[in-house]
N, C-alpha and C positions, 0 to 999 in steps of 0.2 A: 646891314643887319636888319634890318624897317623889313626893306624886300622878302629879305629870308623869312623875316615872324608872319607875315601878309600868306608866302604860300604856304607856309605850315597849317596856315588856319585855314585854304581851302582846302587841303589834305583831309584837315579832321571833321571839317562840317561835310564835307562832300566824298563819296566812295567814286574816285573820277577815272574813265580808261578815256586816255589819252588818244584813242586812235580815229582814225577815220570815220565824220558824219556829213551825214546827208546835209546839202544844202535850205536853212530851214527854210519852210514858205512864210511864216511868218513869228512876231515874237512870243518867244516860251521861254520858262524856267530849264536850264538841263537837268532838273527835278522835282515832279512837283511836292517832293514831301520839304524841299527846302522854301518853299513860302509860308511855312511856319517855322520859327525858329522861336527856341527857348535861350536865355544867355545866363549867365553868371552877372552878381551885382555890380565885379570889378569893375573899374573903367577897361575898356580894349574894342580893339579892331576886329572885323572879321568880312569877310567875301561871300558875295552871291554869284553863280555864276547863270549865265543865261543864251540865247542865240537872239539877234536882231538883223534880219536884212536890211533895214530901212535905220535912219540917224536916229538917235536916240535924246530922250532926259534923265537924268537920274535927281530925286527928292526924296529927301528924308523928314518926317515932320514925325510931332507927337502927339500922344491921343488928346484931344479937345480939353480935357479934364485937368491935363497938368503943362498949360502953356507955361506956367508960373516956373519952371523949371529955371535955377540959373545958367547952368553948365546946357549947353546943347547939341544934339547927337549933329555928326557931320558925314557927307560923303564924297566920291572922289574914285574916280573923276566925276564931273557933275555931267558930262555928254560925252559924244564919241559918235563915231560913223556906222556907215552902217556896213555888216561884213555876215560872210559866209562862215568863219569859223567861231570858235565859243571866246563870249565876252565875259569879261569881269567887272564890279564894283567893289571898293569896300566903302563899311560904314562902321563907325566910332561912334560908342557912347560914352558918357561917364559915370560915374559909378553911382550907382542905389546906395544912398544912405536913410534911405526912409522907409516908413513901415508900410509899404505896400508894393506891389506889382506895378514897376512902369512900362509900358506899351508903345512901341514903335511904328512908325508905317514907313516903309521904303519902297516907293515909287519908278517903277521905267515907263516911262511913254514915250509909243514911238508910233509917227504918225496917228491915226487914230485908234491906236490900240495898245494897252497899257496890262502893266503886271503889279501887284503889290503882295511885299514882305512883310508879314507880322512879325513884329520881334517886340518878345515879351519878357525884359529884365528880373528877376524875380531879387527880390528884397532881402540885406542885410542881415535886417531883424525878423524875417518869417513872416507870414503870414497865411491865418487863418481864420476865415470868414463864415457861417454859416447863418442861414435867413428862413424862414422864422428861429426866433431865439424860443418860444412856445406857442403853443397850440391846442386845443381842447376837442378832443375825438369825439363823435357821436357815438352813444349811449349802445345805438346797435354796432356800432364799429366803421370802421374805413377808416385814411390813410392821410398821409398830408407828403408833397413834396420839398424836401428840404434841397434848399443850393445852396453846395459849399466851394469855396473857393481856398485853396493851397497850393503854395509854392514847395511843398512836400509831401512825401508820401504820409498819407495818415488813414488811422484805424478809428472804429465807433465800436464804443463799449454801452450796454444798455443793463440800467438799473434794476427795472424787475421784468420777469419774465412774458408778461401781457404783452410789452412792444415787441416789434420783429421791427428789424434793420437790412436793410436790403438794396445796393452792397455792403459790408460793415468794414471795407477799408478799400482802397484807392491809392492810385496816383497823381503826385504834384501836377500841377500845368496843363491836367485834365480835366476840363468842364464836367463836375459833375453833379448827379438829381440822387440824392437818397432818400429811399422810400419807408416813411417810419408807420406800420401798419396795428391797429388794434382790434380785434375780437369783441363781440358784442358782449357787452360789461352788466350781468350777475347777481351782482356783489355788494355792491357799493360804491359808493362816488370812490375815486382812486389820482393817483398823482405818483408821477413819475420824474428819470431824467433819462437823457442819452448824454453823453461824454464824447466829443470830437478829440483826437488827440492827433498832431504832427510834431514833431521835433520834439524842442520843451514847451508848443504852445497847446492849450485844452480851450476849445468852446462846449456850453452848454447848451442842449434845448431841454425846457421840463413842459410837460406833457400831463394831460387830466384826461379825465374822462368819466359822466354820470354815469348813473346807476338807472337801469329799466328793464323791471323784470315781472313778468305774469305766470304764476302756476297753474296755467292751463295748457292741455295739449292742443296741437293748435287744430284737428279735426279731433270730436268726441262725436257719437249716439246714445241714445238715451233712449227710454223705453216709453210705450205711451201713456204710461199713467202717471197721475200726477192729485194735486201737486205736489212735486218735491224738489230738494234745494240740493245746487251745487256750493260745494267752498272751491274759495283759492283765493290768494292772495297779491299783493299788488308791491315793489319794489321799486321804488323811484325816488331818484334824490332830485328830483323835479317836480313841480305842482305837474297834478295827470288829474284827466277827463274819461272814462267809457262810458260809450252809446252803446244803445242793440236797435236793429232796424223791424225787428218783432216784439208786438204787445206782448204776446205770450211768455217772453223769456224777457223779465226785468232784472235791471241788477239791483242791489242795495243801496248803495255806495257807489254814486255816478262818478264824484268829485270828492278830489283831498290834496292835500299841502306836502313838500315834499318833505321826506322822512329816511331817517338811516335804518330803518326799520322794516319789514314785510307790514304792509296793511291788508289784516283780514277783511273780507269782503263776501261777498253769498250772492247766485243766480239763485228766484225761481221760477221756476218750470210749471206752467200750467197742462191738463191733460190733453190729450190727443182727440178731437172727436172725429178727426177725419184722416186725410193721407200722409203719406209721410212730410216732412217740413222740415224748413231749416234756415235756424237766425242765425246772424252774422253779428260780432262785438266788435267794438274800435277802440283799444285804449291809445291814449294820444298824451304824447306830454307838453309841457310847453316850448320843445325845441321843434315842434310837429311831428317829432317822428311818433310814427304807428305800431304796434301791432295788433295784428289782426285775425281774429278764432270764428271757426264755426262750431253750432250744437246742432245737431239732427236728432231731428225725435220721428221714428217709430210710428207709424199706425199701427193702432187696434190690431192684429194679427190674429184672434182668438178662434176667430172664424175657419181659418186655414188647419187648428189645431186636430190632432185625430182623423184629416184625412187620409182618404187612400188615394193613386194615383197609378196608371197602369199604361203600358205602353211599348215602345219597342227603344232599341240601342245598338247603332252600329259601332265595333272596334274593331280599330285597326293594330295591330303587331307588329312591327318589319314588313314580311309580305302576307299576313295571313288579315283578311277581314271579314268581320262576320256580323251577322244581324238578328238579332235574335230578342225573347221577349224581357222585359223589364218592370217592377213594379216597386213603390216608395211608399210608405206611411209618414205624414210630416205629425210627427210625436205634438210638439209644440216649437216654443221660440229657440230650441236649445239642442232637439235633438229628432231623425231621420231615424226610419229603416228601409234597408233597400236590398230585397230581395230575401228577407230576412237576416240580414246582417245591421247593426248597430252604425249609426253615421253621427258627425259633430256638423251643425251647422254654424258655418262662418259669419255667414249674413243673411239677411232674413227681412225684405220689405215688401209692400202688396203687390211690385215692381219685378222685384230680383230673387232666387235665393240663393244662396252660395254654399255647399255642403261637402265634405270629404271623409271617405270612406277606406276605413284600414280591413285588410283580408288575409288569413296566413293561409287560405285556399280556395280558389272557387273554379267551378268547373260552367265551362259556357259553351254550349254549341260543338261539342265531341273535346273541345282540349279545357285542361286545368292549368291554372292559374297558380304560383305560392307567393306569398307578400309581397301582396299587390296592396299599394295605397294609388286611390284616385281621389282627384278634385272634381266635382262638379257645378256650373254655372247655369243657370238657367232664366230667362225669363216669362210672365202669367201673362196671358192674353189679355184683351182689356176688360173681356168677363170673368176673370179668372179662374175661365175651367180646361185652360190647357197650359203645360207648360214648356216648351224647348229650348235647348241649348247645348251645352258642349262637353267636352271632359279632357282628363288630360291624366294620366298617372304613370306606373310604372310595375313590375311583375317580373319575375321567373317564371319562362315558359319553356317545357321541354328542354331545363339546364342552363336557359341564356337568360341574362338577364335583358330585358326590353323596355324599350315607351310605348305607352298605350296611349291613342289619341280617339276622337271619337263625338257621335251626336247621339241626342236621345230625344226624344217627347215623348210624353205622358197625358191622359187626360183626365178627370174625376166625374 
C-alpha cells in the first residue's frame, strides 16, 4: 500500500513520459520547475525525481530559523549509485501546526555537484504578512514598496482614492512587492489605509501624506514697470521657507509655521530699467522638498512701439514657392500689422517676437490664399534694426487645403 501511495505522489507532482532518455552527462532535476515545491500542512510523503551518473547523497534539513522543530522531515533512501536511468527520493514531513510557512531544503550531492529542493509547507492557520505596516508619502508624491507574504491568494482594497495599488491581488507562495503610489498632495495633510485580505486573514498598512502647495504658475512674465505686487498663496502642513536669488523680486513673507490653511503672501516687483530678466523662487519645507517658480520681466519695449519694418518672405506650399515683398507695423506690446492685416502678438522681448496672423484672403505673387492663419517667429539683431526668422501656418489654395512654411527678414 506505502509503495502504491509513494508512486501516486510522483504521478501528481510530476507530468512524467516514461520512455526513453539520453544518458545524462551529469546531475539534474527531470524538471526544473520541480525544485520548487509548494506542500500542504498535512504531515505526508512525496518524490523528487532526478538523473545522476555518478553515486549520490540525499539530505534533508530545515530553514536555519526553525531548528527548534520537534517532529523532523526525513528522506529515503539517503544514497544510491550511480545510473543512467531516472532516480528517485522521497521525503516526509510532518505536519504544520503553527502559524507560519515552514521551509525545506532537500539536498542531492553527487560528487562535486549538487541540486537543492525548496519545499515550502504553508500553514494551518494561514498566513499573512505584509512590511511596512505604515508609511508617510511625500508632500509632492512617490510610492513605497510593500512585501507581502501569503500562503493564499489575496486581494488589496484601498481606502480613499489618492492611493493606487499596484498589483491589488495576487497569488499564494508568490514572492511578492506591492506598489502603493501617491500624487502630489494639494489639499491638506491626509491619512489613509490599504486592506490586505487572504482567506479569513486582513493586514493593514495606513498611510499619510503632508500637504505643499504654492498658487503660482510655475513660469510667469510680467511687464516692465513697476512697482507692482504679485499674490499667492502658500499650503503646507509643514514649517516652509521661500528664497528669491533676485534683489528685485522680494517676497513678503520669507518664513511661516505649518498650517491647514493657504497662507497669503505677496511678491514685489521692482521696474525694468534695462533687458529682459528673470528671478527664480525656492519654497522648501522642512521635509526639503522644493518647489521651484520663475518670474520674467519684460524690458522697456516702448521703443519698438509704432514701428515700421519692411522686407521680403519666402513661402512655400506643397510644390509652389515664392518670394515676394513683406512689411510689419509693431502696434505696441499687444498688437502687429502685417501687410495691412491685423496680427496678435504672442510674445514680445528686445530678443524675440512671436506674432500670428488670421486671414479669410490674401493674394501673394499671382495666387490667393483663403483662411490662412500663420505663426511668426523672429529674432532683433543685436542693434535692433533688423529682424529674421520663420513662419509656419496653413491656407486653402486653389481648393486644397495646405501648410505653409517659410522665412522672412525685415528691416527699419
Amino acid at each position: 500500500m506505502n509503495k502504491a501511495y509513494i508512486l501516486l505522489c510522483f504521478f501528481i507532482f510530476y507530468s512524467c513520459s516514461w520512455g526513453t532518455h539520453d544518458t545524462p552527462a551529469s546531475l539534474r532535476p527531470y524538471s526544473n520547475a520541480s525544485l520548487i515545491c509548494n506542500i500542504a500542512p498535512a504531515s505526508n510523503s512525496y518524490g523528487f525525481l532526478f538523473y545522476s551518473p555518478a553515486d549520490w547523497e540525499a539530505i534533508i534539513s530545515c530553514h536555519p530559523g526553525e531548528v527548534g522543530m520537534l517532529e523532523r522531515p526525513s528522506v529515503y533512501p539517503q544514497s544510491g549509485l550511480g545510473s543512467s536511468s531516472l532516480q528517485s527520493v522521497n521525503f516526509t514531513v510532518p505536519e504544520n501546526n503553527i502559524d507560519q510557512t515552514l521551509t525545506y531544503y532537500l539536498t542531492i550531492v553527487s560528487g562535486e555537484r549538487s541540486l537543492v529542493v525548496t519545499i515550502r509547507q504553508r500553514s494551518e492557520l494561514g498566513i499573512l504578512s505584509v512590511d511596512p505596516a505604515e508609511f508617510l508619502f511625500p508632500a509632492l508624491g512617490g510610492s513605497v514598496s510593500v512585501e507581502l507574504e501569503s500562503n493564499a491568494d489575496w486581494t488589496a482594497r484601498v481606502e480613499a482614492d489618492w492611493v493606487t495599488v499596484a498589483p491589488d491581488s495576487g497569488r499564494g507562495y508568490e514572492d511578492a512587492f506591492v506598489s502603493l503610489s501617491a500624487p502630489h498632495n494639494r489639499v491638506g495633510y491626509r491619512t489613509s489605509s490599504v486592506l490586505f485580505l487572504a482567506d479569513t486573514m486582513t493586514r493593514v498598512v495606513n498611510v499619510s501624506q503632508h500637504a505643499f502647495h504654492v498658487s503660482l504658475p510655475l513660469e510667469q512674465t510680467v511687464s516692465f514697470d513697476g512697482p507692482h505686487t504679485v499674490g499667492f498663496s502658500v499650503l503646507s502642513s509643514l514649517p516652509w521657507e521661500i528664497s528669491s536669488d533676485a534683489a528685485w523680486c522680494s517676497v513678503q513673507t520669507v518664513a511661516h509655521d505649518e498650517s491647514d490653511t493657504a497662507v497669503d503672501n505677496q511678491i514685489s516687483i521692482e521696474a525694468n530699467p534695462g533687458v529682459r530678466r528673470t528671478a527664480r523662487l525656492t519654497v522648501k519645507n522642512t521635509h526639503d522638498e522644493r518647489l521651484n517658480y520663475s518670474i520674467t520681466q519684460n524690458s522697456d519695449l516702448r521703443a519698438f512701439y509704432d514701428t515700421d519694418w519692411s522686407g521680403t518672405a519666402t513661402l512655400t506650399a506643397a510644390f509652389i514657392t515664392r518670394t515676394g515683398s513683406m512689411n510689419m507695423t509693431i502696434v505696441d506690446d499687444e498688437n502687429v500689422i502685417v501687410r495691412g492685416y491685423p496680427g496678435q502678438i504672442l510674445e514680445f522681448t528686445d530678443e524675440t517676437i512671436r506674432f500670428q496672423v488670421f486671414l479669410d484672403e490674401i493674394s501673394y505673387e499671382g495666387y490667393t490664399g483663403y483662411d490662412v492663419t500663420a505663426v511668426f517667429t523672429g529674432t532683433f539683431s543685436a542693434d535692433q534694426s533688423r529682424i529674421s526668422g520663420t513662419l509656419s501656418g496653413r491656407g486653402t489654395l486653389m481648393g486644397i487645403t495646405l501648410n505653409v512654411s517659410g522665412t522672412w527678414e525685415l528691416s527699419r
